[in-house]
C-alpha positions as CSV (number, residue, x, y, z in Angstrom):
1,X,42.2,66.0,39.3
2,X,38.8,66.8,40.2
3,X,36.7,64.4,42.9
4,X,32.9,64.6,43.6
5,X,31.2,66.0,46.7
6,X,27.5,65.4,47.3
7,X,25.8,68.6,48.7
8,X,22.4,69.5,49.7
9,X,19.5,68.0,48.0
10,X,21.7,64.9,46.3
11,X,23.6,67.3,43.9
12,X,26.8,66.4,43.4
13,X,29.7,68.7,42.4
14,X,33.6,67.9,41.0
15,X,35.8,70.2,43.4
16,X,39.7,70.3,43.6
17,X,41.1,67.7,46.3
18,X,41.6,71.2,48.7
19,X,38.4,72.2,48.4
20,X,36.2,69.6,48.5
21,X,38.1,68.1,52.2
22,X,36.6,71.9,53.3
23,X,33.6,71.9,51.6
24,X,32.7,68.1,53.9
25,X,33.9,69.7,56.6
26,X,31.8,72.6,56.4
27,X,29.2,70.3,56.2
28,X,30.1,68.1,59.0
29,X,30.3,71.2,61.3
30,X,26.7,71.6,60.9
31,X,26.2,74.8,58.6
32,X,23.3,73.5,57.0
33,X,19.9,74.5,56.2
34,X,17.8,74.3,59.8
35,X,13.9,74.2,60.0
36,X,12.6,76.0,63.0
37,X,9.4,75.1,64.8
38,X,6.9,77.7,65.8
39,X,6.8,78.9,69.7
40,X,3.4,79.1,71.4
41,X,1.2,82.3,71.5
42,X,3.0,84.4,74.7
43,X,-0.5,85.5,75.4
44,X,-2.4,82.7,75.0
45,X,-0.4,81.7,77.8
46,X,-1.1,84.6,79.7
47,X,-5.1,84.0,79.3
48,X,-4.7,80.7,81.1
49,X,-2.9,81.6,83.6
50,X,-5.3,85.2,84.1
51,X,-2.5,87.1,86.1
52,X,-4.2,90.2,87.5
53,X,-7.3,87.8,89.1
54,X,-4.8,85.6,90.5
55,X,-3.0,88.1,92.3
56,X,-6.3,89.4,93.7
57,X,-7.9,86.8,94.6
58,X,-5.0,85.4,96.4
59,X,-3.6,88.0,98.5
60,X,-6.0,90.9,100.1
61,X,-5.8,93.9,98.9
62,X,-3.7,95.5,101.5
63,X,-1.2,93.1,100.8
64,X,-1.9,93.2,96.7
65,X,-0.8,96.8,96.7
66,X,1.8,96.1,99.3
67,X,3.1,93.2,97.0
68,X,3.2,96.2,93.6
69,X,4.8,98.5,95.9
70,X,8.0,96.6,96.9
71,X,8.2,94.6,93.2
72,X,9.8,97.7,92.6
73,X,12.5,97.9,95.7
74,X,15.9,97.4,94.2
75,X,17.7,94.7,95.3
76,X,19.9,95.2,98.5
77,X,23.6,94.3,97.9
78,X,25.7,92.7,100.4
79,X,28.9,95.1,101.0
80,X,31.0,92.3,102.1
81,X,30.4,88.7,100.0
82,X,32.5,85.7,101.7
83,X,32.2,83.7,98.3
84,X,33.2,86.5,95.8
85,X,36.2,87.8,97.6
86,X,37.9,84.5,98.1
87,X,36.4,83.1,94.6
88,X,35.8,85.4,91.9
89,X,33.8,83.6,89.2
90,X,34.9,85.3,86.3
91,X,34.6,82.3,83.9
92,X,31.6,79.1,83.9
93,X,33.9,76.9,85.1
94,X,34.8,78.9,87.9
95,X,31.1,79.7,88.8
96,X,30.6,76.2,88.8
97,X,32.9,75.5,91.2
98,X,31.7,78.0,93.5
99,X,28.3,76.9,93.1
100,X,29.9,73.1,94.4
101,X,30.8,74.9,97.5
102,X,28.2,77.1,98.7
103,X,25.7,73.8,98.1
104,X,28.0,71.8,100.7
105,X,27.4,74.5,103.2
106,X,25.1,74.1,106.3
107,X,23.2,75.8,107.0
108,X,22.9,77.0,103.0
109,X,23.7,80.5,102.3
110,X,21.1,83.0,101.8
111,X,19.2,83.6,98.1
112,X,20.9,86.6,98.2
113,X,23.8,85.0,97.3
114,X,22.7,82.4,95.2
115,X,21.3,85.4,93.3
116,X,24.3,87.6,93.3
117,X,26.1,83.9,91.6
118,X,23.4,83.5,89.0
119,X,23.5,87.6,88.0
120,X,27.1,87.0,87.5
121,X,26.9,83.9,85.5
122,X,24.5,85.7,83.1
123,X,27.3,88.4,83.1
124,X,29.0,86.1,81.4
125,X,26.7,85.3,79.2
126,X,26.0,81.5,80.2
127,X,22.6,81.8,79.6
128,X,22.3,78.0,79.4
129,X,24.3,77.4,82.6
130,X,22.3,79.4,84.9
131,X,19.2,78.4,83.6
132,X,20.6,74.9,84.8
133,X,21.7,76.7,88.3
134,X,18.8,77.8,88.6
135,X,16.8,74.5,88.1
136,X,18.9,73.1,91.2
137,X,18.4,76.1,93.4
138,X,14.3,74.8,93.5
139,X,15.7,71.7,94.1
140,X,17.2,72.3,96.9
141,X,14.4,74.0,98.0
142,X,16.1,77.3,98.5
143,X,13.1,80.3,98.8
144,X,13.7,82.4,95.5
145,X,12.5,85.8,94.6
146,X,11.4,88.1,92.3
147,X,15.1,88.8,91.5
148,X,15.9,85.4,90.7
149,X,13.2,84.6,88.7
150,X,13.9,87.8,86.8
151,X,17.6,86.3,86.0
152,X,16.2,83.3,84.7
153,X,13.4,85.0,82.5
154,X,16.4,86.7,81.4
155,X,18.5,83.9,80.6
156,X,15.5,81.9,78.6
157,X,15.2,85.3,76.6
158,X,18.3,85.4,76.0
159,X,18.8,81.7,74.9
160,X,15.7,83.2,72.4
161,X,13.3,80.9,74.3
162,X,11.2,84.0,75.3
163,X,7.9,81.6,76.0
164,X,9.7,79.4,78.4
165,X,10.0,82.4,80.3
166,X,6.7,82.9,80.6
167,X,5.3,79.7,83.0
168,X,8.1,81.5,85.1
169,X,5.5,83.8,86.1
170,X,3.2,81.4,87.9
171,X,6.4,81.0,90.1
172,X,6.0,84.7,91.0
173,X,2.9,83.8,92.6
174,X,3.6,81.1,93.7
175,X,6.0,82.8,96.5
176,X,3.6,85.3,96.7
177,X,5.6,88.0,94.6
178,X,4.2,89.7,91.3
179,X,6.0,90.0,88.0
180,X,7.2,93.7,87.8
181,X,8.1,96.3,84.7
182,X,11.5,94.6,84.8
183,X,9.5,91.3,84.4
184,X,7.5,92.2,81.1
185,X,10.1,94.3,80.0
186,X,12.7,91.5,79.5
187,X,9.5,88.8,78.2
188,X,9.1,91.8,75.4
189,X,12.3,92.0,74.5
190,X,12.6,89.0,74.4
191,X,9.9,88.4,72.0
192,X,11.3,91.1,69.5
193,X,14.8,89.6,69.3
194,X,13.1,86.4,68.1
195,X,10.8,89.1,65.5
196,X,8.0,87.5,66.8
197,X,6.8,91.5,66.8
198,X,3.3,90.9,66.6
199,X,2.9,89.1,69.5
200,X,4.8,91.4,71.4
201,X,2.4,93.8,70.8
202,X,-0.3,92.0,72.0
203,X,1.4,91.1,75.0
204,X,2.0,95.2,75.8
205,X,-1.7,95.3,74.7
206,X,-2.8,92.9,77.9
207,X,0.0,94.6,80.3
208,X,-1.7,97.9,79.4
209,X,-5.2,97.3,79.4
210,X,-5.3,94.8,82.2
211,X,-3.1,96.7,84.3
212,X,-0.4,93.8,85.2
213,X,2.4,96.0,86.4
214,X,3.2,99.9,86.9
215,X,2.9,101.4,83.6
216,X,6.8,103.1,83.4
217,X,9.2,104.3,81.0
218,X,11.3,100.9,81.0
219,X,8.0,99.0,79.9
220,X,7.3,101.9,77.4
221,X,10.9,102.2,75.8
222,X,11.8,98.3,75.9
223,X,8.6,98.5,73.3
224,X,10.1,101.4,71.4
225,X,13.4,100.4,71.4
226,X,12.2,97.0,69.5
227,X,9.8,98.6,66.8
228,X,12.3,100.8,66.2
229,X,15.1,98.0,65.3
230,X,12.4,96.2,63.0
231,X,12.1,99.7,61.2
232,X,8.2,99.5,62.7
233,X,8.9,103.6,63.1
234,X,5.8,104.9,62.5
235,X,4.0,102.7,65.4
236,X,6.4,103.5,68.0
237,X,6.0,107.1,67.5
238,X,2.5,106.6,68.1
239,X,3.5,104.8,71.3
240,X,5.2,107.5,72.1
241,X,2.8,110.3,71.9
242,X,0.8,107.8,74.0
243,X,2.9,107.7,76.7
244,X,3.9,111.6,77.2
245,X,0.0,111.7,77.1
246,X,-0.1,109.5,80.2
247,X,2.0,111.7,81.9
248,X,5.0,109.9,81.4
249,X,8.4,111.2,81.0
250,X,10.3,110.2,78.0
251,X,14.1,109.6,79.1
252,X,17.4,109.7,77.1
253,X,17.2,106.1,75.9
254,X,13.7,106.5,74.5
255,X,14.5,109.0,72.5
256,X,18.0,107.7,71.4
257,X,16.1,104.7,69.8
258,X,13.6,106.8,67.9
259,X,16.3,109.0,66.7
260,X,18.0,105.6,65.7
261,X,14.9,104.6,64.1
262,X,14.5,108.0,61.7
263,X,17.9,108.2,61.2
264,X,17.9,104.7,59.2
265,X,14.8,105.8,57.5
266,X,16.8,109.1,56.8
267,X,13.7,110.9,58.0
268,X,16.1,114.2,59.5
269,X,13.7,116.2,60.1
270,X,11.8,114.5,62.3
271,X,15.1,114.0,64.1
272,X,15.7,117.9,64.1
273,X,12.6,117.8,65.9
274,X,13.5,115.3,68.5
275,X,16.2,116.4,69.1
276,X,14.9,120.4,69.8
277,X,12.1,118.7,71.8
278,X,15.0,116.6,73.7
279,X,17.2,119.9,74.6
280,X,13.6,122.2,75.2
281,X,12.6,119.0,78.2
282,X,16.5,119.8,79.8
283,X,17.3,116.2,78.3
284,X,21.1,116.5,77.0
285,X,22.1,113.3,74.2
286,X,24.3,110.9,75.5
287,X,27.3,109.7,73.3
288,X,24.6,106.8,72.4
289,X,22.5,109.5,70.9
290,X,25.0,110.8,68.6
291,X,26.6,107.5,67.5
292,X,23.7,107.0,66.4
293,X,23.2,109.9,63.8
294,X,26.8,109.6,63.5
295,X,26.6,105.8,62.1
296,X,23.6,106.7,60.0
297,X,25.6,109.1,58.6
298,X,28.1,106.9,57.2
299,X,25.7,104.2,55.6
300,X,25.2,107.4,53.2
301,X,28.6,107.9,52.9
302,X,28.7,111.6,54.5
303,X,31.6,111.1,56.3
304,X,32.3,115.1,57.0
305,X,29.3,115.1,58.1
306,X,30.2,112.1,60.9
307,X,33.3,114.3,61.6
308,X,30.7,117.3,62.3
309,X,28.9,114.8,64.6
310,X,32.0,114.4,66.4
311,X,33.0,117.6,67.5
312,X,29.8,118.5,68.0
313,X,29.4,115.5,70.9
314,X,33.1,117.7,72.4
315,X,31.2,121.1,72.2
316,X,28.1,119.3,74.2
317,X,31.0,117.8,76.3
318,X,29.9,114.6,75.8
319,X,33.2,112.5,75.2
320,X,33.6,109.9,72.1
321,X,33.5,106.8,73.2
322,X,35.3,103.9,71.1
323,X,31.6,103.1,69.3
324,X,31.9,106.7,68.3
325,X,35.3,106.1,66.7
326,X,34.7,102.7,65.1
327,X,31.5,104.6,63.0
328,X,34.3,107.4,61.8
329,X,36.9,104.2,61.0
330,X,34.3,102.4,58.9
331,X,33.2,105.4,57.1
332,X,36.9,106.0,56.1
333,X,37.4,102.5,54.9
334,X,34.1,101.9,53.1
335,X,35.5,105.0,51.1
336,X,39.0,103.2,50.8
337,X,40.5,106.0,52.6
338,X,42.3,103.4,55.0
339,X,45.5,105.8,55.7
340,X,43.0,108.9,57.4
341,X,41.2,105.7,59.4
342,X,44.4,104.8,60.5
343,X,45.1,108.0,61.5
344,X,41.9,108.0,63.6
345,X,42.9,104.5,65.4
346,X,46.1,106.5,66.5
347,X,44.8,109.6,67.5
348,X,41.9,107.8,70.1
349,X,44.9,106.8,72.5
350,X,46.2,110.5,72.7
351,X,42.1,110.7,73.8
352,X,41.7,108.6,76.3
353,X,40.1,106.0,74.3
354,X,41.4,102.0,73.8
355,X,40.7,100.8,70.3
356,X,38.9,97.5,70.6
357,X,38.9,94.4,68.6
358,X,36.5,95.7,66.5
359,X,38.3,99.0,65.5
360,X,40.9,96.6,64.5
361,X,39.0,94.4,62.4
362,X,37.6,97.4,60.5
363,X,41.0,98.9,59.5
364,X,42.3,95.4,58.6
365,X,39.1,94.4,56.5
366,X,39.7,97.9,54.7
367,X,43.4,97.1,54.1
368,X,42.8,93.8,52.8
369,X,39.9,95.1,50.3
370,X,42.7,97.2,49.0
371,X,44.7,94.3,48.8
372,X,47.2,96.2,51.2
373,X,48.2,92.9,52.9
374,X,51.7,94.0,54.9
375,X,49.8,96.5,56.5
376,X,46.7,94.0,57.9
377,X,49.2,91.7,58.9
378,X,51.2,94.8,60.6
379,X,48.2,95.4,62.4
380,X,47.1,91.1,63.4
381,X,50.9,91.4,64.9
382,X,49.8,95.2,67.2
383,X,46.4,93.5,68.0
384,X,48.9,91.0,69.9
385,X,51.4,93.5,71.2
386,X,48.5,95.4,72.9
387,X,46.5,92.3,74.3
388,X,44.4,92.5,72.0
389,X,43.1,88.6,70.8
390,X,41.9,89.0,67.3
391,X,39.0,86.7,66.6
392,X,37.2,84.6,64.1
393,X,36.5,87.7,62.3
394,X,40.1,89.1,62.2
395,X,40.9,85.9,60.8
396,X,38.4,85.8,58.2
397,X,39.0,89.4,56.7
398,X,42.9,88.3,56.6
399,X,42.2,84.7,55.1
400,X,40.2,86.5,52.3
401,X,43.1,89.1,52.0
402,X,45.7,86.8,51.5
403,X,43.9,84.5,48.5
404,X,43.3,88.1,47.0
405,X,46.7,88.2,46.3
406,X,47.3,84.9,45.9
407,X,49.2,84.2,49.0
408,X,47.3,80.5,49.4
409,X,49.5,78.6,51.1
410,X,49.4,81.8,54.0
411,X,46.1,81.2,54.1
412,X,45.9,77.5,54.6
413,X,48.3,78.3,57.4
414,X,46.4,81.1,58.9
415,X,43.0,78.4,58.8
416,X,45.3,76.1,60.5
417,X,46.2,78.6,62.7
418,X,42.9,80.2,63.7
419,X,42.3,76.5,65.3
420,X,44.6,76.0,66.8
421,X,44.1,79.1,69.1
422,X,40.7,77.3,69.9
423,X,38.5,79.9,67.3
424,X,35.9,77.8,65.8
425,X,35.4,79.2,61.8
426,X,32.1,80.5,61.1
427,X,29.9,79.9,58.2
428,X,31.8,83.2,56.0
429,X,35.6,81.5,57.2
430,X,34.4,78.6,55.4
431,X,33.3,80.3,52.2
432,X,36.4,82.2,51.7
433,X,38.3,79.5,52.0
434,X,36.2,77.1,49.8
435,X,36.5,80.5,47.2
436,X,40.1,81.3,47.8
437,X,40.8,77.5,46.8
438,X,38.8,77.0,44.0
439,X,39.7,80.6,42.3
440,X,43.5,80.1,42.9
441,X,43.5,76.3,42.1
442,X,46.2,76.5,40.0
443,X,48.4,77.9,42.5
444,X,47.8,75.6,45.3
């Protein structure tokens, strides 16, 4: 018996009993179609706002250059905190309460310490929560800094609210502090993790020409780092000719991210020549630098070639980290050789090195493609054994491998199951499942 489920746009479609109560709640949990409404120009707002006259027409310019000079002093840490050692926050609930506490105090502890609260509640990623913190710290007319506001331009970035972060810089002068590198740095990539790249651009453009903070290699690579994950790999090696030409030394990172950039575009010569240029400036590659030719080294397939990659990091002694490792188990599996990537899982503990959730979920995607069952589930149970809490993804590669071979009722149970650990299913749970019911109907 068939029953009718109205979708998007009024269509209506006869599903199974099974299916369609997933398929409504699929919808109910809100994976539907979302319209997004376009964020204000990042430099418009800096126009109004005319950041480099401010500054020097507020302050003299003793105390201008002064001001530019110290933006860059890093942030002195306390070597004894009396609300850490008794309270660790390692969880927003726990931060919370802490927060409770040191806001009864009187007299009110120092900013350093609200600080030190709010970096550790973006440690946790709470973006949203110390955003919030953040907005009651003002209130209670506490005198934050440059470092705080740099936390919550952080936090609005990271929430990808990049142009909220931006009236944050009237605050800067406001207590008679300027924005610094760090400052643009995180507004800019910000901007590029909402691909608004164009305007990112334009912002560097102002920061550049107008001069609105020390022109450094963090400002330079945050901008080369983001063209170079939008494939934009031609203009960011023009940015980087630019900046060597100002006299500015290129680092590790910058030049990890271009390599990342032509190794996507499989452009290997031009990383040959990064690379020489990389060894000829007494700059050795970090294990970040040869993931990355290692993992674009498996998209094609050339997984003796990742294994060359590999002992070549040992011979540079640069040590494998479990990134490293997890781009050699994926290459295995995406060539169904699942036995030699389990192989590789055991030998990084004889190295040193903890497989993570994620080398798990590889090796058990790539058993359950080969419809090798037993052995996924053998490794769900080790994830466990080892403290290891598989998560909505484990679940999802299993679910799909057990309607593969049409092991349903399993697979309700795991669904049930992945609940009631308190995983929420994600948009591809729910489309196995609706699959795995509808193609094994008659087994259900």
């Amino acid at each position: 018996m068939e029953v009718e489920v109205e979708v998007f746009g009024g269509r209506k479609l006869g599903m199974r009993p099974n299916a369609a109560r997933y398929a409504i709640l699929l919808i109910r949990t809100g994976f539907a179609p979302q319209s997004h409404n376009l964020n204000p120009s990042p430099v418009s707002t800096l126009e109004n706002m005319n950041l480099k006259m401010k500054m020097k027409t507020f302050f003299s310019p003793n105390c201008y250059q002064l001001l530019r000079r110290f933006s860059h002093t890093p942030l002195l840490s306390l070597p004894h905190n009396r609300f850490f050692s008794k309270s660790p926050a390692n969880s927003r609930d726990d931060a919370l309460v802490l927060y409770e506490k040191m806001t009864r105090m009187r007299p009110l502890p120092s900013v350093i310490e609200f600080t030190q609260l709010l970096t550790r509640v973006v440690h946790l990623r709470e973006y949203s929560t110390a955003i919030r913190l953040f907005k009651d710290i003002c209130n209670l007319d506490i005198p934050v800094n440059e470092y705080t506001l740099n936390i919550v331009v952080k936090s609005y970035c990271h929430c990808n609210r990049a142009d909220y972060g931006f009236p944050v810089l009237g605050m800067f002068f406001k207590r008679g502090c300027a924005p610094d590198a760090i400052t643009f740095s995180t507004l800019l990539r910000g901007l590029f993790m909402e691909n608004r790249i164009n305007e990112a651009l334009e912002l560097f453009l102002k920061i550049t020409r107008e001069e609105l903070c020390e022109l450094n290699v963090i400002l330079y690579g945050t901008v080369i780092d983001g063209l170079c994950k939008k494939m934009k790999i031609d203009t960011a090696l023009k940015l980087f000719d630019e900046m060597c030409k100002k006299g500015i030394s290129p680092n590790v990172i910058v030049y990890s991210s271009l390599i990342h950039g032509l190794c996507s575009l499989s452009r290997w010569e031009q990383v040959h020549i990064l690379l020489g240029e990389m060894i000829d400036h007494k700059i050795c590659p970090n294990v970040v630098t040869f993931t990355c030719i290692a993992d674009a080294l498996c998209k094609k397939g050339l997984v003796d070639k990742v294994e060359d990659v590999l002992l070549m990091m040992m011979r540079h002694n640069v040590v494998p980290n479990v990134v490293s490792y997890n781009v050699l188990i994926h290459c295995y599996c995406s060539q169904g050789r699942v036995d030699e990537a389990r192989k590789v899982l055991d030998s990084m503990v004889s190295k040193n090195v903890a497989p993570d959730v994620h080398s798990y979920n590889i090796l058990i995607d790539g058993y359950c493609t080969l419809k090798k069952i037993d052995d996924a589930i053998h490794l769900f149970m080790e994830m466990h054994k080892k403290g290891l809490r598989p998560n909505v993804v484990t679940y999802t590669s299993l679910l799909q491998g057990l309607f593969r071979v049409g092991r349903c009722s399993d697979a309700v149970e795991l669904f049930d199951e992945l609940q009631a650990v308190g995983l929420k299913p994600n948009f591809y749970t729910y489309c196995n499942l609706l699959h795995g019911l509808c193609q094994n109907q008659h087994r259900i």
